[in-house]
C-alpha positions, 0 to 999 in steps of 0.5 A: 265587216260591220253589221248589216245596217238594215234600217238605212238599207230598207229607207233608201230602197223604198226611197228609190223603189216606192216612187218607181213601183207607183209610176209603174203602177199608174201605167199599167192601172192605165193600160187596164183601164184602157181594155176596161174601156175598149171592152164594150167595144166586144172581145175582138177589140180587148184581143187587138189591143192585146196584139198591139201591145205585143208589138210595143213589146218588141219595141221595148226588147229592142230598146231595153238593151240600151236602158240596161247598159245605160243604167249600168253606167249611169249608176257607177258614174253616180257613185263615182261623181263623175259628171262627165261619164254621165253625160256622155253615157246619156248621149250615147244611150239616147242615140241607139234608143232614138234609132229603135224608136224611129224604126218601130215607130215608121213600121206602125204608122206605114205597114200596121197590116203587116203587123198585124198579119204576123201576129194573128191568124184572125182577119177581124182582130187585124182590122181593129189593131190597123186602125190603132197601130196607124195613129199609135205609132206617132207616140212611139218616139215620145215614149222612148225618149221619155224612157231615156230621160226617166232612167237617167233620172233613176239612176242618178236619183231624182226618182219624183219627177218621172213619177210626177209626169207619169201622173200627169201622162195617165191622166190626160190619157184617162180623160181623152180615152172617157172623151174620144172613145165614146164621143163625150163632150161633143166629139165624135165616137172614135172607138179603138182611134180614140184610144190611140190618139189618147197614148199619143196625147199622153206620151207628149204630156209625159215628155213636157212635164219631165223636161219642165220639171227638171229644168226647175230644179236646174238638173244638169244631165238633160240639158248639156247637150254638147257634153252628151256628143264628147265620145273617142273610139275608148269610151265607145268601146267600153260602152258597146262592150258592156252593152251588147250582151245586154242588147243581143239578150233584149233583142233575142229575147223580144224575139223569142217572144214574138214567137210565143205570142204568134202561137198564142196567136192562133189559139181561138178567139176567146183565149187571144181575148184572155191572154191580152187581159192577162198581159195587162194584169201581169204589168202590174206585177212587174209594174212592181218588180221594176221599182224594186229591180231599179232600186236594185241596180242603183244602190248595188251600181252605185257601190261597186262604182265608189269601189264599196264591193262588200257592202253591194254584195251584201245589199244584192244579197238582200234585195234579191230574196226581198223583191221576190218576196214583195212580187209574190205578195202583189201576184197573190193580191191580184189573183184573189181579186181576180173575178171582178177584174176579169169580169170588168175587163169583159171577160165571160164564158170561156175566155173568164175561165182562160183568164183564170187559169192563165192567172193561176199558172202565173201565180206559182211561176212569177215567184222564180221568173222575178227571182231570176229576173232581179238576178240578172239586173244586179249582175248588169248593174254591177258590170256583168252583162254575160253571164244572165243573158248566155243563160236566157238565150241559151234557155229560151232557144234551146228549150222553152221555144222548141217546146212552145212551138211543138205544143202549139203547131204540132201537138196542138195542146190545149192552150193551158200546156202552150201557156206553161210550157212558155215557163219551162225554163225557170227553175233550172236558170234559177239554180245556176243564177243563185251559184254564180250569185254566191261566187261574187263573180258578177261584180265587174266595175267599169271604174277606177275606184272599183276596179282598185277594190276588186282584188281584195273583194275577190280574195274575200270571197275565195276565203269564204267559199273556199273555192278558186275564183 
C-alpha cells in the first residue's frame, strides 16, 4: 500500500468536521446561553430546564437510530453515485424519524405533567418544566425534520448549509429569548414560556434557511420526493437490516438513560441544578466529537462504498486516536474555565461544588467514552451495525445500571459515586472495540463495489495479524 497521504486526509476532515463542530457549537453555546438567561429565574428554573432536555433526549435515542443507519447509506451511496440509493435511503429514514417526532412531540404538548412526574420527585421543579414542555413540544417536528435534512447534507457533503441555518437558528433563538423572557421591547415577561417559544421560533428559522439555501444551489436529494417513496420489499429489507441494531441500541440506550437521569432525579435540589449545567457543558464536548464523528463516517463509508477497503481502514485508524485526542483537549478548556462558567450559569454553594466534581469526574472518563464512541460510528459507517451496540446493551444493562440504581435507591451513595458509576462500563468496552477494530471485521459494505473488494481486503488482514478472520 502507498504511503498514508496525511495532508489531503487532514484537509478533507476538517472540510467536513470543522463546519459540523461549529454548528454544534452554536447549539449548544445556545442551549448554555439559554440556562444563563433562565438563571435569574432561581436553580428551580436551571433544574426544569435540565429535566427537559432530558426528555429531548429521549426524543433523540429514539430517532438516532434512523440517523445512523441512514448515514450508513447516504455515505456508501455518495461514494458509489448512485443517485438513486440516496434517494431512496432519505425517504425511508425521513419516514421512521417523522414517526418519532410526532409521538414525543403529541406526549410534551398533551401529557407534560406526566413527563414531569417521571423524571423528578420535586412538585416545584414539575410545575415550571409543564409550563416549557407544553409549547416546546410544537419544535419537535422541526427539529427532527431539520436533523433529516442536515445528515443528508453531511453525508453527501454539503456540510455549510446546516452550519449557515444553525447560525441563522441560534440567532433568532438568542434575540427572542433576551425579548420574551424578560419582556424587552414592550412584550410582556414570559419567563420559562419565553424560552419555549424562542426554541420553537428557531426551529422553524432553522427548516426554512436549510430548504432555501438548498434550493439555490439546485441540490437534488431534498426535493425529488416521488424518488425518496420508490421502495420494494429488497431495499426494505436491506434497510431495516442494517438499522435495527442501531435503533434497538439508540432506543435501549435512551432508556437506560432516562433511568440514570430518574435517579439523578431524586438526588437534592442543589445537585438536580448541577447536573442540568453539566449536561449543558458536555454538549459542548460532544458538540465537538459530532463534527469529527461525522467526518468520520463520511470519509471511511465513503470508501468502503467506492470498494477502497485499505484506504478506510487506514483512515479509521487515524481518525479515531485523532478525535479522542481533539475531545480531550475541548474536556480540558472547559474545566479550566469552569468557575466563571458555572458562576454565570447561577451555580452557588453547593450546587458550584456538585458541578465541579461532576465536571472533574467527566474530564478523566470523556477521554474513553468518545473513544468508544468514534469506535462505534465507524464500525456503522462501514456496514457494522452489530457488533458496538451488543456491546453497550449488553454493558449498560448488565453493569452500568444495576450499579446506578443500588447506589442511588439502595445505598443511597453520594451523588459523586452515583455519578461515576453512570461510567463503570467504559474501559473494558474500550478494549474489546480496539480488538474487534484490528480484525478489519467491521467492514461490511452494503455495495457492489464494496462487496467485490471484500475478499481481498480481508485476506490482507489475515495476513497481517496471522489469525482466522
Amino acid at each position: 500500500m502507498a504511503k498514508f497521504n496525511w495532508k489531503d486526509f487532514l484537509k478533507r476532515l476538517a472540510v467536513i468536521a470543522i463546519p459540523v463542530a461549529l454548528q454544534n457549537l452554536l447549539t449548544t453555546t445556545a442551549s448554555m446561553v439559554d440556562t444563563m438567561m433562565v438563571a435569574p429565574l432561581g436553580e428551580l428554573s436551571v433544574g426544569a430546564l435540565g429535566l427537559c432536555a432530558q426528555f429531548s433526549s429521549l426524543m433523540f435515542s429514539c430517532y438516532w437510530g434512523f440517523v445512523g443507519g441512514g448515514g450508513l447509506f447516504f455515505a456508501q451511496y455518495w461514494g458509489a453515485k448512485d443517485d438513486d440509493g440516496i434517494n431512496r435511503s432519505y425517504g425511508i429514514t425521513l419516514l421512521f424519524m417523522m414517526i418519532v417526532a410526532v409521538t414525543f412531540a403529541i406526549l410534551g404538548i398533551f401529557a407534560p405533567g406526566l413527563i414531569m412526574r417521571l423524571y423528578t420527585d420535586k412538585e416545584s421543579i414539575r410545575q415550571i418544566g409543564v409550563q416549557y414542555l407544553r409549547i416546546v413540544g410544537f419544535a419537535y417536528i422541526l427539529q427532527v425534520l431539520s436533523m433529516a435534512m442536515s445528515v443528508l447534507l453531511r453525508s453527501t457533503e454539503r456540510v455549510r448549509i446546516p452550519l449557515y441555518a444553525s447560525i441563522a437558528s441560534v440567532a433568532t433563538n438568542l434575540l427572542l429569548n433576551w425579548i420574551l423572557i424578560f419582556g424587552r421591547l414592550g412584550f410582556p415577561a414570559l419567563g420559562i414560556q419565553g424560552a419555549a417559544i424562542a426554541t420553537v421560533s428557531a426551529a422553524v428559522v432553522n427548516v426554512l434557511v436549510i430548504y432555501i439555501l438548498s434550493a439555490r444551489i439546485r441540490y437534488p436529494y431534498l426535493f425529488q420526493i416521488k424518488s425518496h417513496f420508490r421502495w420494494d420489499r429488497a431495499f426494505i429489507g436491506l434497510y431495516l437490516k442494517k438499522c435495527f441494531p442501531i435503533i434497538c441500541n439508540e432506543l435501549l440506550i435512551g432508556v437506560g438513560n432516562m433511568v440514570i437521569n430518574i435517579t439523578l432525579g431524586r438526588q437534592p435540589e442543589y445537585v438536580i441544578a448541577a447536573v442540568a449545567v453539566f449536561r449543558t457543558l458536555e454538549g459542548l464536548i460532544i458538540g465537538f466529537f459530532a463534527g469529527f464523528s461525522n467526518a468520520a463516517s463520511v470519509l471511511v463509508g465513503k470508501l468502503v462504498g467506492a470498494g477502497d477497503l485499505e484506504t478506510a481502514y487506514e483512515r479509521a485508524k487515524r481518525l479515531i486516536y485523532l478525535c479522542s485526542l481533539v475531545i480531550f483537549s475541548v474536556g480540558l478548556m472547559i474545566f479550566a474555565l469552569h468557575k466563571p462558567i458555572l458562576t454565570a450559569m447561577s451555580l452557588s454553594g453547593e450546587s458550584y461544588t456538585a458541578g465541579t466534581v461532576i465536571l472533574t469526574i467527566y474530564l478523566f472518563v470523556s477521554l474513553i467514552r468518545m473513544g468508544n464512541w468514534i469506535h462505534n460510528d465507524t464500525y456503522r459507517s462501514a456496514g457494522d451495525a452489530v457488533y458496538g451496540t451488543v456491546l453497550e446493551i449488553a454493558f449498560m444493562y448488565g453493569m452500568l445500571l444495576p450499579a446506578v440504581l443500588l447506589a442511588g435507591f439502595y445505598f443511597h451513595a453520594p451523588y459523586w459515586v452515583v455519578f461515576l458509576c453512570c461510567y463503570i462500563d467504559e474501559p473494558i468496552r474500550y478494549v474489546l472495540m480496539q480488538i474487534h477494530f484490528y480484525s478489519g471485521k467491521w467492514i461490511k459494505p452494503v455495495t457492489e463495489q464494496g462487496k467485490a473488494a471484500l475478499d481481498a481486503f480481508m485476506e490482507k488482514r489475515r495476513k497481517k495479524t496471522g489469525v482466522p478472520l
